[in-house]
Structures are given as C-alpha cells and as structure tokens.
N, C-alpha and C positions, 0 to 999 in steps of 0.2 A: 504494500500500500504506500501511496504515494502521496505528498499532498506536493500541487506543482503550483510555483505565482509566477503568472507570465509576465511580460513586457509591461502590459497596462496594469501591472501590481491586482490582478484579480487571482482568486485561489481555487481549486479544482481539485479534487482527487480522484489521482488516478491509479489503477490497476486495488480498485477496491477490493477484489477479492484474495488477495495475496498477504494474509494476517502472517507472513510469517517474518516480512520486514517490513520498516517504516521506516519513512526519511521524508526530505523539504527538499525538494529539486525550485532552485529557482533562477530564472533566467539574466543574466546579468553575472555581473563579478562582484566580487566581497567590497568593494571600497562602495558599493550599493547598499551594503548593512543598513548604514542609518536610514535613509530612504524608503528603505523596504519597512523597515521594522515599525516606523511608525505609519505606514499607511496598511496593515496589514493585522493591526491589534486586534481585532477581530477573531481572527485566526490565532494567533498564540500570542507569545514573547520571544522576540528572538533575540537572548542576551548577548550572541556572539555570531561575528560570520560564519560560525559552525555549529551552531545550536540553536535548537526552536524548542518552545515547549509548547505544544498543541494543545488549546481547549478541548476537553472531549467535548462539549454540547457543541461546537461547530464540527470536530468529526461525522457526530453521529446525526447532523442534520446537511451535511458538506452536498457541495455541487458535483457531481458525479458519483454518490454512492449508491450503494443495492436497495431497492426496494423493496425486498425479502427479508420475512424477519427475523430469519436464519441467519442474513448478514450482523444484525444487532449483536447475535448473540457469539458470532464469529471477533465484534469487536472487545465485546466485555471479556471472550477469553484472550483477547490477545494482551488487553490492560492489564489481566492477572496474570499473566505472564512476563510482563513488563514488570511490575510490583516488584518481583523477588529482586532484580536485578538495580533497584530504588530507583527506576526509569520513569516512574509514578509522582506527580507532587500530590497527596492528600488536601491540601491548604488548598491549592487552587483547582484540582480537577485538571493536571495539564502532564502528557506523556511528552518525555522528551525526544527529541527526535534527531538524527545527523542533518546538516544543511550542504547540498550538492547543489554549487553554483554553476550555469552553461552559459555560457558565454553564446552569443547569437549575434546574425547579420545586421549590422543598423543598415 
C-alpha cells in the first residue's frame, strides 16, 4: 500500500491491497519537504524528508481504497502488525511510514 502526493500536492492510495508494505511515494525531491508537509496535513505529519506518519481516518477513508469490507479489516491487521514494531502513534492514531521521493519531468 501506497499512499502517493503528486505534483498538485493531492494524495491517493495506491496498490490498496498490498497490507504487507506501506510507504509515501511522493513526487518531487526532498528540498520539497516543507512545501509538501504543510499543504498535505490532512494526510499525516511529515516530520522529515523521510518520514510521514499517516492519519488512519484519512487511510481508511483515502482516494483510491477498496470498497470491501474485507479491505477495512485487511487494514486494522496490518496496524496491529505495525504496533509490535512501535510503527503505531497511540496519541494520535498515525502509522509511520518511509517517504520515497520521484523526481519527474517539469
């Protein structure tokens, strides 16, 4: 699972059904951090050019997820899975996630 923020800083997830990784693919290069991070709070925190930490309520209501509610339950295992490894903030409800910057054509 993927959550991707393209060019226009909109967010999308993609390959929703693949709970066995998550990351923050987002278009552009790391000296984009501040930029991105504040038009994007919505979708998490992203404390660094390499870390996000994802709201679940914008997960589990995201622009391209499953409409099955076998997905739901695909993501609350993947969160207790994340737990053990303290990938989980309790406080705020937010999984952390790696951030993979692509660089693209202006």
């Amino acid at each position: 699972m993927q959550v991707k923020i393209s060019n226009n800083l909109s967010a999308t997830l993609e390959f929703p059904e693949d709970f066995k990784r998550f990351s923050v693919n987002v278009e552009g290069n790391p000296s984009d951090q501040p930029r991105v991070r504040d038009a994007i709070s919505s979708v998490g925190d992203m404390t660094d050019a390499e870390t996000m930490w994802v709201k679940e309520t914008w997960l589990r209501t995201a622009p391209g997820r499953s409409e099955a509610p076998e997905w739901q339950d695909g993501v609350s295992n993947m969160i207790a899975g994340a737990k053990k490894y303290g990938w989980v903030d309790e406080a705020t409800g937010c999984i952390k996630a790696h951030v993979v910057w692509t660089e693209t054509a202006q």
